[in-house]
DRENPABA-554413 format. One record per residue (C-alpha): residue number from 1; residue in three letters; x, y negated, z negated. Coordinates in steps of 0.001 Angstrom, whole numbers, plus 500000, padded with zeros to 6 digits. Each point is the difference from the previous one (the first is absolute). Example, Ala and Ser with C-alpha at 12.3 -4.5 7.8 and 13.67 -1.06 7.14 Angstrom:
DRENKOL;n;res;east;north;up
DRENKOL;1;ALA;512300;504500;492200
DRENKOL;2;SER;501370;496560;500660
This chain:
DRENKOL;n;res;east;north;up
DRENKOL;1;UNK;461352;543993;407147
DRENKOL;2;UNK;503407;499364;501357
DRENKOL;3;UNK;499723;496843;502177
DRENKOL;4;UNK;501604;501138;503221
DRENKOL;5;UNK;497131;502992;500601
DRENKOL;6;UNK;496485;499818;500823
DRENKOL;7;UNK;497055;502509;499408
DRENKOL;8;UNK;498933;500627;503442
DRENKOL;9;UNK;495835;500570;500258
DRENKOL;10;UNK;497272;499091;502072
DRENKOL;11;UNK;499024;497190;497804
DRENKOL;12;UNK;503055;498150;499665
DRENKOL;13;UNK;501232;501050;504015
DRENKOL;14;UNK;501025;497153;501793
DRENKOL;15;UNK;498560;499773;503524
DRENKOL;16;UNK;502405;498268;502134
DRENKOL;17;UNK;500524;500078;503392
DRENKOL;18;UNK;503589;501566;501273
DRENKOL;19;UNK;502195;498438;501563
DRENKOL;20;UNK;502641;501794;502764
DRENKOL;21;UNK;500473;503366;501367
DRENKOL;22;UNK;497658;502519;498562
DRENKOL;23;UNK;497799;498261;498759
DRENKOL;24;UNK;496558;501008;499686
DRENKOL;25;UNK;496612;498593;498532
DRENKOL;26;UNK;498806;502897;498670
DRENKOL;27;UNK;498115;498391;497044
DRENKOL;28;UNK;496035;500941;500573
DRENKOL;29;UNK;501218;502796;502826
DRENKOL;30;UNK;496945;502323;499795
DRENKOL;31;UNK;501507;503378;499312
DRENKOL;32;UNK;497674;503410;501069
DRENKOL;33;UNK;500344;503511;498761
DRENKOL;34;UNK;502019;499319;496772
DRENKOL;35;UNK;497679;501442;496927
DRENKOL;36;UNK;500976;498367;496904
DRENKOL;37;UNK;502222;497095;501749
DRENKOL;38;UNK;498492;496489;500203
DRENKOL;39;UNK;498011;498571;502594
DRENKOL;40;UNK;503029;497999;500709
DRENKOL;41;UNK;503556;499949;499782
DRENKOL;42;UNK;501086;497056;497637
DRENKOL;43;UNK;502961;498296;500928
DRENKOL;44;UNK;502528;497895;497340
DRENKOL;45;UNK;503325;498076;501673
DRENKOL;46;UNK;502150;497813;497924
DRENKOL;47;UNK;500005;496150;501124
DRENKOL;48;UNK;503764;500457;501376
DRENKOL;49;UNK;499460;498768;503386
DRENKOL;50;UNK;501933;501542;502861
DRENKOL;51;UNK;503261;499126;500047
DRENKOL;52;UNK;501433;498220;503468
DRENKOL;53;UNK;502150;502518;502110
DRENKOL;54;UNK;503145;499618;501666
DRENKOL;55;UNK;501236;502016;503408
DRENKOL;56;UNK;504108;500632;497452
DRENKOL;57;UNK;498076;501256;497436
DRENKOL;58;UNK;497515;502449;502012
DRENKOL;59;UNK;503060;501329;502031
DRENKOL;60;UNK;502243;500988;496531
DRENKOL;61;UNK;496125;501502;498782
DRENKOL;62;UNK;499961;502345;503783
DRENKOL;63;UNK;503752;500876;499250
DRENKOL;64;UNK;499178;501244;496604
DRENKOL;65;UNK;496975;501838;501275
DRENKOL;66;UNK;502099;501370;503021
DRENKOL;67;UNK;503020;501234;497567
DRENKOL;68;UNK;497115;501923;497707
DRENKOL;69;UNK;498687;501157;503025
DRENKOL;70;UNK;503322;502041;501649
DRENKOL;71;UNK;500393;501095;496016
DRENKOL;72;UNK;496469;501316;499758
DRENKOL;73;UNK;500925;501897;503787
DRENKOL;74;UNK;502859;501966;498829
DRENKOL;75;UNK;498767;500837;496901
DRENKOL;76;UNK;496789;501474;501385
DRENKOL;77;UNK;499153;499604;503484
DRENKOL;78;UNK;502317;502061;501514
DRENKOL;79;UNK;499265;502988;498990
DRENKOL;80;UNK;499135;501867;503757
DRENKOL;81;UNK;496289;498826;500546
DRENKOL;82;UNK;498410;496929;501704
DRENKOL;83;UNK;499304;497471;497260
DRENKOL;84;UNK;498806;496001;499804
DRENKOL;85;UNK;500546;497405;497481
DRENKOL;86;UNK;499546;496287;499124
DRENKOL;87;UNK;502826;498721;498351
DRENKOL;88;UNK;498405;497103;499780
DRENKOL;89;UNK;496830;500916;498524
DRENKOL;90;UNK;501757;502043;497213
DRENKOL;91;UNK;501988;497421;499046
DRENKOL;92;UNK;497275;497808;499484
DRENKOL;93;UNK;498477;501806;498088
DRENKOL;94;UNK;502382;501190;497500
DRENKOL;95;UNK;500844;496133;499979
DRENKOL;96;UNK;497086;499191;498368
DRENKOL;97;UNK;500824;502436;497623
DRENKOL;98;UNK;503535;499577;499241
DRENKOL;99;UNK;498418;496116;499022
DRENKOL;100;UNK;498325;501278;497369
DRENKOL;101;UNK;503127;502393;498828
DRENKOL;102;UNK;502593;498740;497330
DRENKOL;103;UNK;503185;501299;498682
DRENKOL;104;UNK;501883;503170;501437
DRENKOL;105;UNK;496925;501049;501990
DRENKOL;106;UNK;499828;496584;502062
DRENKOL;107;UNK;504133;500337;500472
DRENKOL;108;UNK;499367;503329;501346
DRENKOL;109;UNK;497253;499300;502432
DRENKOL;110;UNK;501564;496543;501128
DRENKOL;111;UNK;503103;502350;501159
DRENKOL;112;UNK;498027;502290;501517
DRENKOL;113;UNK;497754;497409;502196
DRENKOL;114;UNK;503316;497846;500447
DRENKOL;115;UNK;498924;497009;498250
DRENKOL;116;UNK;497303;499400;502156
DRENKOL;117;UNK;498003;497968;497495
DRENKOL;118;UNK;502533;497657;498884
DRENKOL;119;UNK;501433;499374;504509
DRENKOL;120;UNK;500223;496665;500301
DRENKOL;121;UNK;500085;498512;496817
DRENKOL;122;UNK;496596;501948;499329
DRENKOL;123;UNK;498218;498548;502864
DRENKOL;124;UNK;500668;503020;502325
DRENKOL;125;UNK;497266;502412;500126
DRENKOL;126;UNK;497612;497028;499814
DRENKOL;127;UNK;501871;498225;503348
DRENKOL;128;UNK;499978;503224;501912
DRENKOL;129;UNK;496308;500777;499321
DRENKOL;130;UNK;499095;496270;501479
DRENKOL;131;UNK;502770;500452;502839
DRENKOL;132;UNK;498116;503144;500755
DRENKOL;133;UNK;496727;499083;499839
DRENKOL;134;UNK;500691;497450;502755
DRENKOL;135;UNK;501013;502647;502512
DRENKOL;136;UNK;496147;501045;501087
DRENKOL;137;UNK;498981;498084;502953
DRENKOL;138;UNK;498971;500252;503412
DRENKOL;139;UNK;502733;500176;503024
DRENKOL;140;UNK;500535;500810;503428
DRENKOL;141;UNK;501607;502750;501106
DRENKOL;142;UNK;502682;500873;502788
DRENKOL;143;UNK;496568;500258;502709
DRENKOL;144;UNK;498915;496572;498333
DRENKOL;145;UNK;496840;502214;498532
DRENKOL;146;UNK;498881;498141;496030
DRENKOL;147;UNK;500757;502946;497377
DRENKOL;148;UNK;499650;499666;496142
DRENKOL;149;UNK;502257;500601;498177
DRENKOL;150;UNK;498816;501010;496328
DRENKOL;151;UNK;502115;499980;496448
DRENKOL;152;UNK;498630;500535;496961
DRENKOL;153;UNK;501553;499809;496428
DRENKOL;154;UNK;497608;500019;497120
DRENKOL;155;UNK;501244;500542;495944
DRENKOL;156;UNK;497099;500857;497497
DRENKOL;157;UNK;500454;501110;496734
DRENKOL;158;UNK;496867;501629;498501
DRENKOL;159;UNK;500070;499835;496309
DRENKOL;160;UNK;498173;501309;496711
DRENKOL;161;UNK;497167;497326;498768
DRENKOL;162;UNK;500928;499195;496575
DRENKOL;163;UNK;503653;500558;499970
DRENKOL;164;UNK;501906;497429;498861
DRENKOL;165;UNK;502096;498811;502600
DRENKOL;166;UNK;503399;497949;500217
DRENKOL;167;UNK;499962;496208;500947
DRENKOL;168;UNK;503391;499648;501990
DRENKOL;169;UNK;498777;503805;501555
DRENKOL;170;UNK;496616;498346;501366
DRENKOL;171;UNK;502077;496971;500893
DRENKOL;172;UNK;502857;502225;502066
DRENKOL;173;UNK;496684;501941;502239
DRENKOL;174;UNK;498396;496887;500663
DRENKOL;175;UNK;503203;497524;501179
DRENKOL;176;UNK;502028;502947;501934
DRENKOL;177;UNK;497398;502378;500611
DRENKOL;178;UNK;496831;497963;501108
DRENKOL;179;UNK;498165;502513;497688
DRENKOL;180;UNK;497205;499531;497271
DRENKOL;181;UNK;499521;503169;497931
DRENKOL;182;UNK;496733;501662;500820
DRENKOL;183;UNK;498040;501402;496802
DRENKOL;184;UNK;498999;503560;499872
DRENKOL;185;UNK;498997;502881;497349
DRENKOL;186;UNK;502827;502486;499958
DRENKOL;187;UNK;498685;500918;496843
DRENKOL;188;UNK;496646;501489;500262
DRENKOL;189;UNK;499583;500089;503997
DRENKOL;190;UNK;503404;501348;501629
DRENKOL;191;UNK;498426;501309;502958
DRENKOL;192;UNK;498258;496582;500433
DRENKOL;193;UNK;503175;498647;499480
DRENKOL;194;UNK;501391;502051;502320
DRENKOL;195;UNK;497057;499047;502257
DRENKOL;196;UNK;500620;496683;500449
DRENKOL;197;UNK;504022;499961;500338
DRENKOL;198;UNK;499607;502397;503055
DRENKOL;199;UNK;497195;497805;501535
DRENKOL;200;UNK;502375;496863;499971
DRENKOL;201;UNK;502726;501902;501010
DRENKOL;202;UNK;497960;501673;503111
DRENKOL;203;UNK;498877;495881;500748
DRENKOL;204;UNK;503508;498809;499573
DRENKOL;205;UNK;501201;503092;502715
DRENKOL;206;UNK;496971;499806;502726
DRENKOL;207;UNK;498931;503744;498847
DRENKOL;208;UNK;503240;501515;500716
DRENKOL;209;UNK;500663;500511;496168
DRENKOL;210;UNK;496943;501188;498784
DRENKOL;211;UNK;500805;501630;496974
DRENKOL;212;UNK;503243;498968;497928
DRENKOL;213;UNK;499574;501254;496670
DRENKOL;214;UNK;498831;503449;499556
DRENKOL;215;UNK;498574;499214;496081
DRENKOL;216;UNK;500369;497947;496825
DRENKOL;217;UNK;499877;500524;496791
DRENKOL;218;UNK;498682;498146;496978
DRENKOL;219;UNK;503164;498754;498667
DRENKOL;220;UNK;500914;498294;502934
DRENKOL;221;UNK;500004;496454;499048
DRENKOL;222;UNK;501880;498445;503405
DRENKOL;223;UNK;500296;500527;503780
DRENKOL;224;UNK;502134;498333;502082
DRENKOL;225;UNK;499034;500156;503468
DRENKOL;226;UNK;501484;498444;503498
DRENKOL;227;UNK;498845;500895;503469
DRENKOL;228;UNK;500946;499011;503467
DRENKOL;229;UNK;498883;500526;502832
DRENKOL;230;UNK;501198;499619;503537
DRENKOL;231;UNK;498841;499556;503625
DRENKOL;232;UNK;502376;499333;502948
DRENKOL;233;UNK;499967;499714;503358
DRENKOL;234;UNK;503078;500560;501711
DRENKOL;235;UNK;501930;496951;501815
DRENKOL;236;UNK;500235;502263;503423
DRENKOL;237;UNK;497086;502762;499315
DRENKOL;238;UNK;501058;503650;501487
DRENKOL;239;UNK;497688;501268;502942
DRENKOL;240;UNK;497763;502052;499045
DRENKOL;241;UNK;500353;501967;503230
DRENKOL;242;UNK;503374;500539;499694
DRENKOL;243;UNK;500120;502518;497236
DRENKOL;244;UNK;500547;503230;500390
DRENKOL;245;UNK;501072;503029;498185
DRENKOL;246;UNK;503301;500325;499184
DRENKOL;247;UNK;502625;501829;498192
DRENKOL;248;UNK;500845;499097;496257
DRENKOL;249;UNK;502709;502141;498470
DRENKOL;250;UNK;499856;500108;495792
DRENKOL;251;UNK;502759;499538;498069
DRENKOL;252;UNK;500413;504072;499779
DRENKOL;253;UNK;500689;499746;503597
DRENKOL;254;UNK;496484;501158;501058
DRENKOL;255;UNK;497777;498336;502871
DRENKOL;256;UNK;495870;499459;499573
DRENKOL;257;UNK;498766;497707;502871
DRENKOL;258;UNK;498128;496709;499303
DRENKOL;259;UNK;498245;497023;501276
DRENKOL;260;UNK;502966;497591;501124
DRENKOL;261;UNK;499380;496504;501124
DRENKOL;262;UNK;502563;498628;501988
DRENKOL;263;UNK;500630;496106;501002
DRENKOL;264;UNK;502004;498051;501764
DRENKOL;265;UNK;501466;497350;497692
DRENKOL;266;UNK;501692;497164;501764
DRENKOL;267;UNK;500618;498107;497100
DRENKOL;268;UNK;500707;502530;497144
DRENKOL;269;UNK;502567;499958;497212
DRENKOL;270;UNK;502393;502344;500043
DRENKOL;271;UNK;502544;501404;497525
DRENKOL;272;UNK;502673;502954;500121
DRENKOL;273;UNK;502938;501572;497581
DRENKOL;274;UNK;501485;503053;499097
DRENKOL;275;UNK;497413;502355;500235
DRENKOL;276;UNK;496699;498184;500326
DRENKOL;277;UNK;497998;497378;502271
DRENKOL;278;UNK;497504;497500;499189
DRENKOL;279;UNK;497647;498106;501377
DRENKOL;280;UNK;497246;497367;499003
DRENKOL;281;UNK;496767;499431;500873
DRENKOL;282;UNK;497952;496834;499367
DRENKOL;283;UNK;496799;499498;499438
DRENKOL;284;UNK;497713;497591;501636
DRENKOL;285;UNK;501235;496460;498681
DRENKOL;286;UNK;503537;501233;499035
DRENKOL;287;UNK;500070;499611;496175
DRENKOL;288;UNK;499491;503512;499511
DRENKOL;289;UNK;501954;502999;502125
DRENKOL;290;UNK;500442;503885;499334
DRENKOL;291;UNK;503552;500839;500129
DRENKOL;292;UNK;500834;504045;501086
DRENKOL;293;UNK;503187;500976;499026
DRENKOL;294;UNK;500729;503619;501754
DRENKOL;295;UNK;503187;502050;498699
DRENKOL;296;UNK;501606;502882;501049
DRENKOL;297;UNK;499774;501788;496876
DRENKOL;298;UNK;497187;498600;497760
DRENKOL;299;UNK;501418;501526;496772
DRENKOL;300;UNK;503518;498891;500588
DRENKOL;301;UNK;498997;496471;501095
DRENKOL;302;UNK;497160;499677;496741
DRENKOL;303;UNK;503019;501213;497465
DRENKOL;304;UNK;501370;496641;500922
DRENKOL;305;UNK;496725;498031;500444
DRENKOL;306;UNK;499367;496867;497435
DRENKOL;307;UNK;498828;496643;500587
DRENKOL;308;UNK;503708;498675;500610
DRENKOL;309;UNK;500768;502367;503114
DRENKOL;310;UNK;496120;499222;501670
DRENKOL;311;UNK;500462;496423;499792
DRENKOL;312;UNK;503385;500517;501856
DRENKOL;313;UNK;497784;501666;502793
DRENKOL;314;UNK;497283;497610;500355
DRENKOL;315;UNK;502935;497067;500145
DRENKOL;316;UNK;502009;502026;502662
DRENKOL;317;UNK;496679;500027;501811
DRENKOL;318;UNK;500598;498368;503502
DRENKOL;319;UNK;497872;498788;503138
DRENKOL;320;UNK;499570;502754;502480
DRENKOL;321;UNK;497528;502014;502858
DRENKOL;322;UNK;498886;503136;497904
DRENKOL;323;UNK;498577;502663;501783
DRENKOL;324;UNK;498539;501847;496964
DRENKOL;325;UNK;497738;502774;498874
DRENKOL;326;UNK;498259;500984;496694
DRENKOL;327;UNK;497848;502266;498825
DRENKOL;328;UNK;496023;498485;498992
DRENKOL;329;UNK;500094;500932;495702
DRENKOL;330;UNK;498051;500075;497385
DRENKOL;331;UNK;500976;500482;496634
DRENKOL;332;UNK;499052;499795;496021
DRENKOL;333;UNK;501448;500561;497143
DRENKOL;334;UNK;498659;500079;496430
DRENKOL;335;UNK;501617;500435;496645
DRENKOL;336;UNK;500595;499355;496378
DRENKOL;337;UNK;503180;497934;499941
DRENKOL;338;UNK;500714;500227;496190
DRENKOL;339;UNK;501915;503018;500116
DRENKOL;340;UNK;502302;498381;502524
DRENKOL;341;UNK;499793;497141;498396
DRENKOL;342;UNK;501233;501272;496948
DRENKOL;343;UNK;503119;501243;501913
DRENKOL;344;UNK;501031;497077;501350
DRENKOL;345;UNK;500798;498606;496974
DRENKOL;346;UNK;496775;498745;498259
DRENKOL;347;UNK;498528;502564;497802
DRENKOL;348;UNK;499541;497727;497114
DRENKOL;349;UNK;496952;498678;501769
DRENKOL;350;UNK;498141;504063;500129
DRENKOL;351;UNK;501077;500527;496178
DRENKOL;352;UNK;496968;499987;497631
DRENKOL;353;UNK;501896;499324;497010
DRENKOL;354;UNK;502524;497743;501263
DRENKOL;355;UNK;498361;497240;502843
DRENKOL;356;UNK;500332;496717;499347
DRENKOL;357;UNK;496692;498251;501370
DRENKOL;358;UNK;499706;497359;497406
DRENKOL;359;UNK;500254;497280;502416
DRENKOL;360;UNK;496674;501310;501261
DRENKOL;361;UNK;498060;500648;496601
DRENKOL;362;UNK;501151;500551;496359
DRENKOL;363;UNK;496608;501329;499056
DRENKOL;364;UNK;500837;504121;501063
DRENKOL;365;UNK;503184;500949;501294
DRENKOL;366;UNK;499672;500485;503233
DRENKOL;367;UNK;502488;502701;502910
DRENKOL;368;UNK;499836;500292;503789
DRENKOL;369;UNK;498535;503829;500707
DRENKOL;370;UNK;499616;499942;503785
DRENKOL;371;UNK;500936;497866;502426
DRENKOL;372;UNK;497647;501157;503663
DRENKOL;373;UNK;501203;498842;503118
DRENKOL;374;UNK;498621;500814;503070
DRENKOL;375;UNK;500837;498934;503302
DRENKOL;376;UNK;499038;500816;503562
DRENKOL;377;UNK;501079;498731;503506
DRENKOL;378;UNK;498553;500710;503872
DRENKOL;379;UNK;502129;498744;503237
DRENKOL;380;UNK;498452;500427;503209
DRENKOL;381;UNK;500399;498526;503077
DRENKOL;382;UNK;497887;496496;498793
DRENKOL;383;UNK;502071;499423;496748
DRENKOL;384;UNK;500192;500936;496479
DRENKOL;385;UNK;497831;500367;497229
DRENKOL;386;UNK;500559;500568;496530
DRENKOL;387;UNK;498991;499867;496315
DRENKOL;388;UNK;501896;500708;496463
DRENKOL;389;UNK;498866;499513;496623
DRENKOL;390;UNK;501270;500571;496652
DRENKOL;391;UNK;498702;500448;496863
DRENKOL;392;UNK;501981;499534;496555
DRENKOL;393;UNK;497650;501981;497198
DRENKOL;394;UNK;500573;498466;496774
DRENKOL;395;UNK;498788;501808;496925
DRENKOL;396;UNK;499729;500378;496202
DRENKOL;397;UNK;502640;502156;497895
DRENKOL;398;UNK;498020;501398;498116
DRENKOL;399;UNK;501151;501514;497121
DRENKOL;400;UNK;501194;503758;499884
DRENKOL;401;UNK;497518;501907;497685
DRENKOL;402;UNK;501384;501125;496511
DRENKOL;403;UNK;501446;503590;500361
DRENKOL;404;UNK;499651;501985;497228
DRENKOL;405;UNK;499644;503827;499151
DRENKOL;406;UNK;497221;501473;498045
DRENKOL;407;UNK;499334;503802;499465
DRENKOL;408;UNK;496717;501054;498751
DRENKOL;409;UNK;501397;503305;498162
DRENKOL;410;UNK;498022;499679;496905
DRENKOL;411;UNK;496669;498864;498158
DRENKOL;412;UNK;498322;496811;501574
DRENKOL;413;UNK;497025;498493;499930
DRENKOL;414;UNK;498312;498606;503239
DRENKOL;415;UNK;497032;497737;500892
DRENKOL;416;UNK;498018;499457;503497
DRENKOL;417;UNK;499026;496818;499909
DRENKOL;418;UNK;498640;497025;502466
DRENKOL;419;UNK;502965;497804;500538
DRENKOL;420;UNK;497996;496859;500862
DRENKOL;421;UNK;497703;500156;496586
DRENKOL;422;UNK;502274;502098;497967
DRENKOL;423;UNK;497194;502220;499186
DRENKOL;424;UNK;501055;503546;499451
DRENKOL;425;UNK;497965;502970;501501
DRENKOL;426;UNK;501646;502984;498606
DRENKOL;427;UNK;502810;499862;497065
DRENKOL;428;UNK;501858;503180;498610
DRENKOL;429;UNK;502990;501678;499033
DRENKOL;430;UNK;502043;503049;500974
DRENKOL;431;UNK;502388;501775;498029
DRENKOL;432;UNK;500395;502900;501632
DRENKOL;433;UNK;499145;500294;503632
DRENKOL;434;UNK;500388;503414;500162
DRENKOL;435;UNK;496788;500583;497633
């Protein structure tokens, strides 16, 4: 057995507690309603302890995950509807893919996702997931009322029991990731399978993402999976009694009326250019704010949308008395991002034939076949709430089945037989069907 992989099974699973954001103790988690699955979910983590973050490194991680994000946007957000994303959590997720991924495949992805694995020095993704798990809290508010703030960021791959399994791939989870693989039966119990990954998921997102993956299948032999979930109280909450119905014209220049909160912000940020106005609103504690950036002409203003141009906007932001109104919104959005994926300029990763997952296992070669994000998000008058998760489905190639030609056009001889025993019922011969 080559030295650098491990056979991963629940006899040799090593039972360590996690360390960092994510992490979860799910070894001896009683698990209900899964018929053929375990009684509990065995967990195995490398002993790579996490690695120590650093504020540089997590900000070159965000501006990766930023720059992927404005891609993602133009390439298939707008396309007329509402829609919600988390860069974020589809970054992370692929990242823990593209670690296992070698050759032209990892080149590919690491374009795609901005080399958001290897910001700062490598350390990145692992100093932005500690920066961010210190953001939750309890603050004050502009009435000097104690709101919680929640953020949560959690990475779990869910892998086959018995594959064999890459050293430096376990290693990469567990010291960037905070995550221990948890051990499941693709094999004979996708739906239990399935089970299970929706039930941490729905944990991981408070109920608001209940169901993630619509199946599995039995040659599934990886899932990578990252959640997050937020709750935030606005800095200066709207009040409630000031909303009132009010017009909101659509970008085809017709009106519906809505809810619309209005407030009186006396210490906003504000922002304005050719065409468009901005402004920011914190959240209670002021590490985390919504920014609103309102154009003229949404399609003109998006053709020239990327990460560059909104960080000029949120630095032109200024001090200033905003007298503001917005709509209350909900909104969720769920897809398979493989197909867009693909188009950005990683379709090595979807190919059957052609993936390069070897820095995972060598034991099966291995593609990416969907990759299911969901996300959803609800501002009202209190805050915001929100939830994403992502799932990376790795499976089996499994190899294409012979295809051959055969024409029964004259004399054969045929059998009925049981296939388990070999023991044949009926035998004959025809040599002219017609008789």
């Amino acid at each position: 057995m080559n030295s650098a992989t491990r056979p991963i099974d629940h006899a040799r699973a090593i039972r360590r507690r996690l360390w960092g954001l994510g992490a979860l103790a799910l070894v001896g988690a009683i698990v209900s309603g899964c018929a053929g699955q375990a009684a509990a979910i065995a967990e195995a983590t490398s002993q790579a302890t996490r690695a120590t973050g650093s504020p540089s490194d997590a900000t070159q991680a965000a501006a990766a995950i930023d720059a992927f994000g404005f891609d993602f946007y133009k390439s298939d957000l707008n396309s007329g509807g509402n829609a919600v994303v988390s860069p974020a959590s589809i970054v992370l997720a692929l990242s823990m893919a593209q670690a296992g991924a070698r050759g032209e495949t990892a080149s590919q992805m690491d374009t795609v996702l901005h080399a958001a694995a290897e910001a700062g020095s490598g350390n990145g993704i692992n100093s932005l997931g500690q920066t961010l798990a210190g953001l939750s809290g309890t603050f004050k508010d502009a009435n000097g009322t104690d709101q919680q703030l929640t953020l949560r960021i959690a990475n779990a791959p869910f892998a086959q029991r018995g594959l064999q399994l890459q050293e430096p791939f376990l290693d990469t989870l567990a010291s960037k990731y905070g995550a221990g693989l948890r051990l499941v039966d693709f094999e004979n119990d996708p739906a239990g399978a399935c089970q299970l990954i929706d039930g941490w998921v729905s944990d991981q997102t408070e109920g608001r993402i209940p169901k993630l993956l619509d199946s599995l299948d039995s040659a599934t032999r990886l899932v990578l999976v990252n959640a997050i979930y937020l709750k935030a109280p606005w800095q200066t909450p709207f009040d409630e009694s000031g909303t009132k119905n009010a017009p909101f014209t659509r970008a085809d220049g017709s009106q519906v009326s809505v809810p619309t909160m209005s407030l009186d912000l006396s210490e906003g940020s504000y922002a304005s250019g050719t065409g468009w106005q901005a402004v920011e609103l914190p959240y209670a504690g002021g590490s985390l704010a919504m920014t609103i950036v309102v154009p003229d002409d949404l399609a003109t203003f998006e053709a020239g949308l990327d990460a560059a141009r909104f960080s000029a906007i949120t630095a032109a932001l200024q001090p200033a008395s905003v007298d503001l109104t917005l709509p209350r919104f909900k909104i969720e959005t769920k897809s398979d991002l493989a197909s867009a994926l693909a188009q950005m300029g990683m379709p090595l990763a979807f190919d059957p034939d052609r993936a390069d997952f070897s820095g995972i296992t060598t034991q099966e070669q291995l593609y990416i076949s969907k990759v299911v994000h969901q996300a959803n998000i609800s501002v009202d008058e209190k805050g915001t709430e929100a939830s994403a998760a992502t799932a990376v489905e790795i499976v089996a190639s499994l190899a294409p089945a012979r295809q051959v030609t055969l024409n029964v056009d004259r004399p054969f001889i045929f059998a009925v037989r049981d296939t388990s025993t070999g023991a044949i019922l009926f035998l004959g011969r025809v040599v002219d069907p017609s008789a």
